[in-house]
C-alpha positions in Angstrom: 0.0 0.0 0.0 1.5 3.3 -0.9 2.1 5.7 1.7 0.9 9.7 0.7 1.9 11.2 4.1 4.8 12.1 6.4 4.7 13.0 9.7 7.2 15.1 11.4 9.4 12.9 12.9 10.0 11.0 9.4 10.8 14.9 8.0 13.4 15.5 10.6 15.1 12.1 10.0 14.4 13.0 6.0 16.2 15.8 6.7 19.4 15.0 8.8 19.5 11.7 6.2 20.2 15.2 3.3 22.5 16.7 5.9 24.8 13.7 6.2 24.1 12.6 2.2 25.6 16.5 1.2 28.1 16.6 3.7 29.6 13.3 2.8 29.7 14.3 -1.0 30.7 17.8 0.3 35.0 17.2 -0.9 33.3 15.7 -4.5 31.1 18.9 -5.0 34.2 21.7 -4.3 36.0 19.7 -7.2 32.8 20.7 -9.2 34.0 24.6 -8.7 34.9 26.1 -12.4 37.8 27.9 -10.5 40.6 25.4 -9.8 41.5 27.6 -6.5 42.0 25.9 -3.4 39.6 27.2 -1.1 36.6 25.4 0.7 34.2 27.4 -1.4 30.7 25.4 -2.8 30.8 22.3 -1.0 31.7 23.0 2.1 29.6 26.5 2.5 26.7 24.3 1.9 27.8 21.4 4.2 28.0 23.8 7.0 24.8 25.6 7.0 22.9 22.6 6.7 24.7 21.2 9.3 24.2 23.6 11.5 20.2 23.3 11.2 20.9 19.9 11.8 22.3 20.6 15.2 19.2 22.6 16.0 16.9 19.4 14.6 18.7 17.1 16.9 18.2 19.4 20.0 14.6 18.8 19.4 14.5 15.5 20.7 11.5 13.0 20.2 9.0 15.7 21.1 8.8 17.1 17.5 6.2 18.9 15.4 6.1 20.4 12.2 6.1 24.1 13.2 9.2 23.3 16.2 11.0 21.2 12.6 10.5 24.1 10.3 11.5 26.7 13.0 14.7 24.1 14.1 15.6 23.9 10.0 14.9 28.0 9.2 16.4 29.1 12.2 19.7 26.9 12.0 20.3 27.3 8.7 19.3 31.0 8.5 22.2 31.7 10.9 24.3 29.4 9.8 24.1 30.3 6.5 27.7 30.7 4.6 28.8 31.2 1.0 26.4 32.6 -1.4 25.3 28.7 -2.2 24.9 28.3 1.6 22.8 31.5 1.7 20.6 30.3 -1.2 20.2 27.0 0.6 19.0 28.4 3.8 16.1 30.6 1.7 15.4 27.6 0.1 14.3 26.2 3.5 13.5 29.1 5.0 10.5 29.5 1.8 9.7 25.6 2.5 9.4 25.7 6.0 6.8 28.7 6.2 4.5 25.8 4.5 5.1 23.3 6.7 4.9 25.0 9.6 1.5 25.1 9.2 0.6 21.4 8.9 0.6 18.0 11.2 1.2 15.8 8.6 2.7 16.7 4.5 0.7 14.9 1.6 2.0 15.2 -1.5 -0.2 18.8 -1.7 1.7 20.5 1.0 5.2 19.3 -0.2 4.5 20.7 -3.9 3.6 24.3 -2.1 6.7 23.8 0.1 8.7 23.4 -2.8 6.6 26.4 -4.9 7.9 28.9 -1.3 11.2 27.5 -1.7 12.0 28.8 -4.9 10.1 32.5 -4.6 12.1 32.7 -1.3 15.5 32.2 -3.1 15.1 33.7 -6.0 13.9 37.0 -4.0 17.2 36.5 -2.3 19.3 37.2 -5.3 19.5 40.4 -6.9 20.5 39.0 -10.2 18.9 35.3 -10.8 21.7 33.6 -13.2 20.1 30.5 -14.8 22.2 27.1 -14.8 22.6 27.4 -10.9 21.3 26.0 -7.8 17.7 28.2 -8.5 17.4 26.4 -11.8 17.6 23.4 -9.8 15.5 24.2 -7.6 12.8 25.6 -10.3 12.7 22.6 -11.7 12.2 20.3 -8.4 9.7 22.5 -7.5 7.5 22.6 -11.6 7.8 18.4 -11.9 6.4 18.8 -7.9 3.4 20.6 -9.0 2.6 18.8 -12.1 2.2 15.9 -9.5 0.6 17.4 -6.7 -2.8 15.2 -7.6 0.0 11.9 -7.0 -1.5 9.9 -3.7 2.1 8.0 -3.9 4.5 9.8 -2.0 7.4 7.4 -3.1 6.6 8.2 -6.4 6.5 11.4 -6.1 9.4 12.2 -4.3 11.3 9.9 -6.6 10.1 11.8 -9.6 11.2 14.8 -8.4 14.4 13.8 -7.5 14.8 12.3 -11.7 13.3 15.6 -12.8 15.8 17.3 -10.9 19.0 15.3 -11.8 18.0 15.8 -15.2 17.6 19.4 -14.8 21.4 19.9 -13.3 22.7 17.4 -16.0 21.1 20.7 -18.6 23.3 23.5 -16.6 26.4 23.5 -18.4 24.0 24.3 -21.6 23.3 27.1 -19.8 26.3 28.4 -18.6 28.9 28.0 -21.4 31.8 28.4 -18.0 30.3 24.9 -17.0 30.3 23.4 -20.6 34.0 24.5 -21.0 35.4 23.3 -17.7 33.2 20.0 -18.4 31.4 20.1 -15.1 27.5 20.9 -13.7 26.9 23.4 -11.7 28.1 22.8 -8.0 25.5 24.3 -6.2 22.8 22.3 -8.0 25.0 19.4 -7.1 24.4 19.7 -3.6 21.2 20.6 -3.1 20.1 17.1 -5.8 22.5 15.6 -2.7 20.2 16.9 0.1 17.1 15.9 -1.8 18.7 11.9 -2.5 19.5 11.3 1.2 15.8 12.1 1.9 14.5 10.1 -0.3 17.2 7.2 1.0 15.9 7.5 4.3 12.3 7.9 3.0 12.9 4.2 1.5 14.3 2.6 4.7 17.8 3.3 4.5 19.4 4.0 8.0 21.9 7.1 8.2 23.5 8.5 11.0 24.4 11.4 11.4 27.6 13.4 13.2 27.5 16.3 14.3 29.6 16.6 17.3 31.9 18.7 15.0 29.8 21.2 15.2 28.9 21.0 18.8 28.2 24.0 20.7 25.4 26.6 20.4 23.1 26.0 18.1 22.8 27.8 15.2 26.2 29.4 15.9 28.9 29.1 13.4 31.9 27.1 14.7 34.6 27.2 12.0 34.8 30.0 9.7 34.9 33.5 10.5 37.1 34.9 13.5 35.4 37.9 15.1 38.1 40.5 16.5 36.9 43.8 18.2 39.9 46.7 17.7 38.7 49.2 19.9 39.2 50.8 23.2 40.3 48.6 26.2 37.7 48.4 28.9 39.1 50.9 31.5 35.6 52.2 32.6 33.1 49.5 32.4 29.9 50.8 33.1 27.8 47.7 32.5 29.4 44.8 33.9 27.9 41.7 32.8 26.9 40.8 29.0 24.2 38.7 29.0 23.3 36.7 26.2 19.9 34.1 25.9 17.4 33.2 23.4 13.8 33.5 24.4 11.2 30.5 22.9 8.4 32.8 22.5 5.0 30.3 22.0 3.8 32.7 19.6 4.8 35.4 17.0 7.4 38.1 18.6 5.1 41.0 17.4 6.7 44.5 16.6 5.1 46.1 19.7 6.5 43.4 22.1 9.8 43.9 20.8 10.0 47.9 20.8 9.1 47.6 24.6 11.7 45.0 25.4 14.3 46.9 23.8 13.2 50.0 25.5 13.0 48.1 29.2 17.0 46.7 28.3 18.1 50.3 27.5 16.9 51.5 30.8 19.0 49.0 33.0 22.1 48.5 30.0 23.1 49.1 26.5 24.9 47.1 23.6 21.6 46.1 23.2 20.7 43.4 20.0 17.2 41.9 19.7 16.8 39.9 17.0 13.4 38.3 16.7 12.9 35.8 14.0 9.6 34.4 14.4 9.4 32.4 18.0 13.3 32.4 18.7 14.7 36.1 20.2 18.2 36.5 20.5 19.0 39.1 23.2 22.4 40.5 23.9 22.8 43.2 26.8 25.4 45.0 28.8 23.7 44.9 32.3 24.5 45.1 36.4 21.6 43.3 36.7 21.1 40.0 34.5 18.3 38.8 36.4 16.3 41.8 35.8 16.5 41.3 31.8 15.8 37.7 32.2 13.2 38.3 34.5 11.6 40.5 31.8 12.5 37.8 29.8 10.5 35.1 30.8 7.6 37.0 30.6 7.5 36.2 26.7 8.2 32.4 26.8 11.0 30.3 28.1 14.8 30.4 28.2 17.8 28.8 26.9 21.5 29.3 25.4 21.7 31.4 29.0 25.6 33.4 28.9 26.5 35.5 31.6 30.1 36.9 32.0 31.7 39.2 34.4 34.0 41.7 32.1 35.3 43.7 34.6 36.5 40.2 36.3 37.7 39.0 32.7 39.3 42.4 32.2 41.2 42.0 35.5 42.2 38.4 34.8 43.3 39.6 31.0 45.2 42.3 32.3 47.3 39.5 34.5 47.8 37.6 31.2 49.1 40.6 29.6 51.6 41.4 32.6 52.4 38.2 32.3 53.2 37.5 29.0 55.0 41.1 28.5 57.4 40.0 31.7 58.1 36.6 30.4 59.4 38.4 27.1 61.8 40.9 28.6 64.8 39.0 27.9 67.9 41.5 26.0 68.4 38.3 24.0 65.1 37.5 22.3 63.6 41.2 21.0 61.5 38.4 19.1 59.4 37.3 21.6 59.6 40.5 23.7 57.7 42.1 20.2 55.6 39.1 19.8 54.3 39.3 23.5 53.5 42.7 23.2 51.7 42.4 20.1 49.4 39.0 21.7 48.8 41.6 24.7 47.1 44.3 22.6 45.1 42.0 21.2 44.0 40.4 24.1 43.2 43.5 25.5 41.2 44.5 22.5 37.3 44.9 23.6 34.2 46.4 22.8 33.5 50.1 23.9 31.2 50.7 25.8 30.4 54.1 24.3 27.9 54.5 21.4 29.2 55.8 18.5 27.4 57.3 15.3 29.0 55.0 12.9 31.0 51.2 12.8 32.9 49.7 10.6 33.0 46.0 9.8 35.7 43.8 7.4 36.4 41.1 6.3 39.9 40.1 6.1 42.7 37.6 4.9 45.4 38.0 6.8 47.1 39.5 9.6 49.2 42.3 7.4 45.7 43.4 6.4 44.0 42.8 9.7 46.4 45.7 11.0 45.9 47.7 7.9 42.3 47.7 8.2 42.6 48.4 12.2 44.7 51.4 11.2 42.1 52.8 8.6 39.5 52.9 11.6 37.6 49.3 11.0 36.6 48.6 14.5 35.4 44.5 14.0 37.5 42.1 11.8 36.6 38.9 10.8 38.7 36.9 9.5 38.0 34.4 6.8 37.6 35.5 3.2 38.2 33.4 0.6 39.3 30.0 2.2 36.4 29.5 4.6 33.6 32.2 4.3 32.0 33.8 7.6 28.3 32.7 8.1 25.4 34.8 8.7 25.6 34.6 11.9 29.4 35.6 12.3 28.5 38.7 10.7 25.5 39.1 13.6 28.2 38.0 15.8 30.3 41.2 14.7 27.9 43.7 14.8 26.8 43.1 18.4 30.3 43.9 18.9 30.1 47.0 17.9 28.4 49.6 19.4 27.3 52.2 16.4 24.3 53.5 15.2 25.1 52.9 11.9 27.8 50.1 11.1 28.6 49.7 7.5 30.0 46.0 6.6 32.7 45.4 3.9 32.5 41.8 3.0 35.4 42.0 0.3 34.5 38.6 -1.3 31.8 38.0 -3.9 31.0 34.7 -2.0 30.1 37.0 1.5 27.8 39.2 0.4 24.3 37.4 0.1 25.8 36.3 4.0 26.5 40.1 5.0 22.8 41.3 3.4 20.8 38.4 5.5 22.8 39.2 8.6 21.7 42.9 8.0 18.0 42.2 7.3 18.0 40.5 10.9 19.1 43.5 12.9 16.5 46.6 13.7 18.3 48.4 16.7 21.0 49.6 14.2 21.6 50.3 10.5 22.9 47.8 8.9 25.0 49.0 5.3 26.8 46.5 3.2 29.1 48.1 0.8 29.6 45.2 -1.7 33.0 45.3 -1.9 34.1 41.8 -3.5 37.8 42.3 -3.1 40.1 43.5 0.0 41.4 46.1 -1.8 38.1 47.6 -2.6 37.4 47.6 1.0 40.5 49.5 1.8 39.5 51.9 -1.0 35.9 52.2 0.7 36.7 53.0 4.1 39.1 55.3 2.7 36.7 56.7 1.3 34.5 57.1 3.9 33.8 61.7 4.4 32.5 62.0 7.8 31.1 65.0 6.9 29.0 63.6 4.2 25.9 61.9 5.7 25.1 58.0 5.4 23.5 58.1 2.1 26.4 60.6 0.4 28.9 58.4 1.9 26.8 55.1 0.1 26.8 56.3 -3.2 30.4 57.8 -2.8 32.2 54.5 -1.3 30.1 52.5 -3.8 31.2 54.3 -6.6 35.2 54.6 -5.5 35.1 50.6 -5.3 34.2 50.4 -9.1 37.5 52.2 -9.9 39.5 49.8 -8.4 41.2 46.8 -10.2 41.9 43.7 -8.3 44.3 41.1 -9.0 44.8 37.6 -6.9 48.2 34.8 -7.7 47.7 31.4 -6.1 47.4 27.8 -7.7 45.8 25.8 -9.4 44.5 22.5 -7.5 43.1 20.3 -10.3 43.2 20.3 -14.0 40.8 22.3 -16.0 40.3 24.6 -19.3 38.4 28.0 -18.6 38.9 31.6 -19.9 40.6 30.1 -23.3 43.4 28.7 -21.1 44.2 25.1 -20.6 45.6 25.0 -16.6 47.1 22.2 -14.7 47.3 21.3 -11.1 50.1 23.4 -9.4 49.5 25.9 -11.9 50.3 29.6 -11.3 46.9 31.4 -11.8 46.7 35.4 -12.3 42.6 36.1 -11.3 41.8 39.0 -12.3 37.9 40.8 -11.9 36.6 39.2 -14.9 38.7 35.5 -14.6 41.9 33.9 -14.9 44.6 36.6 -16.6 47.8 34.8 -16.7 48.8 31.1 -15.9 52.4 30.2 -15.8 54.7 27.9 -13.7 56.8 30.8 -12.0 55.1 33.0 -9.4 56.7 36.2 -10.7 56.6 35.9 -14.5 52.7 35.3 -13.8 52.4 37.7 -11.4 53.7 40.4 -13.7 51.9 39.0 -17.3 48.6 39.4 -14.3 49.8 43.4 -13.7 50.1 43.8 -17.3 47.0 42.2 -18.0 45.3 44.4 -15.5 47.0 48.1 -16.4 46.1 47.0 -20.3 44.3 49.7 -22.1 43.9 51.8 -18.5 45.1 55.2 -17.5 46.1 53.7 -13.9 48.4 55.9 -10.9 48.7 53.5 -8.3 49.6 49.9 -7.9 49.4 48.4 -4.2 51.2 44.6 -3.9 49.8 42.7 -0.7 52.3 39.8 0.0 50.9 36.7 1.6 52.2 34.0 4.0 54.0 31.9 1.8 56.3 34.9 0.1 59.4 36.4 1.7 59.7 39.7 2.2 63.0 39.2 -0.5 61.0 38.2 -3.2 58.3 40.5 -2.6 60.9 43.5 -2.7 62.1 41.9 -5.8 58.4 41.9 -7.5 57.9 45.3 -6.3 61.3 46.5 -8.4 60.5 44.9 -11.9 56.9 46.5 -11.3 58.0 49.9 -10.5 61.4 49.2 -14.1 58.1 48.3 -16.1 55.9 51.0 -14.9 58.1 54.2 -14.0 55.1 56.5 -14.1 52.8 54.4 -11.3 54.0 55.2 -7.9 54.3 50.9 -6.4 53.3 50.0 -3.0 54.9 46.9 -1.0 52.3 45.7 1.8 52.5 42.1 3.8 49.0 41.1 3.8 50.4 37.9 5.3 47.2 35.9 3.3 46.8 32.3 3.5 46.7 30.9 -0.2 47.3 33.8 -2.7 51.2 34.7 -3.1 50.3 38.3 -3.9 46.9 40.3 -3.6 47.1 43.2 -6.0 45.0 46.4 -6.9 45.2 49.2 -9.0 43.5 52.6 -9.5 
């Protein structure tokens, strides 16, 4: 007899059965990326935000419903969210789990509407829908769903769908002629057919388990990826002592009005106030001298949990010991080294959060530690480090902006790949303006905050720091980990690859000949003044003085700055205006 319903607790283990089936493939799908650059990019991005709504559907234990599932799966995966693929995955749920939410059991009906939200939800997502990805995928799961939404036969439904779909990812590279020429489909479509296959495994029978210890820890927090750093002033007159951190489970709706008056009640007894209500999960972050007060308050709109209390004026104390500590240890006339080093670890222990509002913030992204202090020095008060070679989830980015304690905080993600992240993070804070400046490079993020004219108000200083970051050109050397053709060049693993804006420049076997043939490639046809080099970890500060010299014989009428960026995985960063 065919079965033409699912109850909730055959969705959640549906579900983690799609966690475990992507996350398994995740190594197969980054090999899918057109770009033969060695970062985690496509495959993991994906892995981790639906991995981390799967540690929120395992903290729901037996006792599980539709609407505590679909909150468990948007919630996790909203904040978890990393990548743009990762981002587009989460809306996916997010769209699918509004319908469901609303249900006991899902007939064949209700999963063909799921899939119908799914798709508006993610394409709303992205400003510029590019067919041949992921939302093609997705489309097409979602049109062979409703032209069997009359099927009684849920195993031959979900099957279908899942055909319909392989054969619609198995069409991509007919849509995007970069897929046909590197011979591959597209990876994000990839992943998300991977989801849908290990819920239709464990649909049939098939037993998976699922790990996620790796990922232990808060829920819905990220715990690889981004690193948050506050650079501002040390803590010397704490006014609030504790910060207090909690979700609230609110049984219903958080309305607007319940949430103005919270936030009003937490600025009388604190400030550093974030509320972020997200249907019935609140996330509440407060510099207080009185924690039970606010979760007194608290409790008054459902129940607790994720409770975090800490003492920073005891933690200040204890890091000012450290720092003593450390600094003494160093002061040997025979090691200047580690005297240096010591000092340097102390200021950055000792970097906190003020606890003086400001008018405006500033947020980056960054690569490295040469640019971390390059960026502090411009005035960015927040750093997260991650970039290219693991991307900062959503909910790093919320992460950051409690952190800083602004008005108006203006984000610079400085990677393509960050940005759909950076705009969901900002669309979930309401106590603060949120402004991403797409920059997609860290060069274009210098040039933005740069930029910045505080006497220009927010909206001059949009449109101006927007329109500087168009005039900058952005050049990345690394190599190549896998065969491929793209861009009318034929490149093999260990490859030297010059990426420039619009794709792979210059390929060669020596760092410098390609990394010159890149500058070339880049100043080509331009009227260009200034060329900044950003030398990573794995360059001496020899060869990049060497680099800068050839540059500067070539080009006698660019002035050539030499910067260690001290990057992970790209020999040189470089940018020219």
């Amino acid at each position: 007899m065919a079965v033409n319903t699912i109850d909730a607790q055959l969705l959640a283990k549906m579900f983690l059965g799609g966690a475990q089936n992507l996350t398994s493939k995740k190594e197969w799908i980054n090999e899918l990326n057109v770009f033969p650059v060695p970062d985690g990019d496509t495959g993991t991005n994906m892995s981790m935000t639906i991995m981390s709504a799967a540690k929120e559907v395992t903290n729901l234990g037996d006792q599980v419903t539709c609407a505590s599932l679909a909150k468990a799966i948007s919630s996790g995966s909203l904040r978890g969210a990393r990548g743009n693929s990762g981002v587009i995955l989460s809306q996916l749920f997010r769209g699918f789990c509004k319908v469901i939410a609303e249900v006991d059991d899902i007939d064949v009906f209700t999963l063909s509407c799921a899939f119908e939200k799914a798709v508006e939800s993610a394409y709303k997502a992205v400003m510029k829908p590019k067919e041949g990805t992921i939302l093609t995928v997705a489309k097409g799961i979602f049109e062979k769903g409703q032209e069997l939404s009359d099927c009684d036969d849920m195993e031959l439904f979900l099957t279908s769908v899942l055909e319909y779909g392989e054969e619609v990812l198995a069409s991509t590279p007919e849509m995007l002629p970069v897929l046909k020429q590197a011979g591959v489909v597209d990876s994000g479509g990839q992943g998300l057919i991977e989801v849908l296959r290990g819920c239709v495994l464990v649909f049939q029978g098939k037993e998976i388990q699922i790990d996620t210890s790796e990922f232990a820890g808060k829920a819905g927090a990220s715990q690889q990826g981004g690193t948050v750093t506050a650079d501002l002033s040390s803590m010397e007159h704490i006014k609030y002592g504790y910060c207090t951190e909690f979700i609230i489970q609110v049984p219903q709706t958080f309305t607007m009005k319940q949430e103005i008056a919270f936030k009003e009640f937490l600025e009388s007894i604190g400030d550093s106030i974030v509320v972020v209500a997200d249907d019935e999960i609140v996330k509440v972050h407060v510099h207080t001298n009185d924690p039970g007060i606010a979760i007194q308050r608290a409790l008054t709109y459902g129940f607790l949990s994720n409770m975090k209390i800490d003492n920073m004026r005891l933690e200040h104390e204890e890091r000012l010991i450290q720092n003593a500590s450390s600094i003494a240890n160093a002061q040997s006339p025979s090691n200047v080294q580690q005297q240096t080093q010591a000092l340097s670890e102390a200021s950055q222990n000792m970097a906190q959060v003020s606890g003086e509002k400001k008018e405006v913030g500033f947020i980056s992204v960054s690569i490295g530690e040469g640019i971390n202090a390059i960026l502090k020095d411009l005035g960015v008060d927040c750093i997260i480090e991650g970039g290219q070679t693991m991307n900062p989830s959503t909910e790093d980015i919320l992460t950051a902006i409690d952190q800083v304690n602004a008005d108006t905080i203006f984000v610079l993600p400085n990677n393509k790949n960050i940005i759909l992240a950076a705009n969901q993070a900002s669309s979930l804070v309401e106590d603060k303006r949120i402004v991403v400046i797409p920059t997609k490079t860290v060069p274009q993020g210098i040039t933005a905050i740069i930029n910045y004219l505080p006497d220009l108000d927010i909206d001059e200083n949009i449109e101006n720091m927007t329109n500087e970051i168009e005039r900058v050109k952005t050049g990345q050397v690394t190599y190549a980990v896998r065969d491929t053709q793209i861009d009318g060049k034929t490149i093999h693993q260990n490859d030297i690859m010059g990426i420039g804006d619009q794709g792979i420049l210059s390929v060669g076997q020596d760092i410098m000949a390609t990394t010159i043939e890149l500058v070339d490639e880049m100043l080509k046809g331009s009227d260009l003044e200034l060329i900044s080099i950003y030398y990573g970890a794995d360059v001496t500060a020899k060869e990049a003085e060497k680099l800068k010299e050839a540059v500067e014989e070539k080009y006698p009428d660019c002035d050539v700055e030499l910067q260690s960026g001290g990057q992970p995985i790209y020999y040189y960063v470089i940018s020219a205006e």
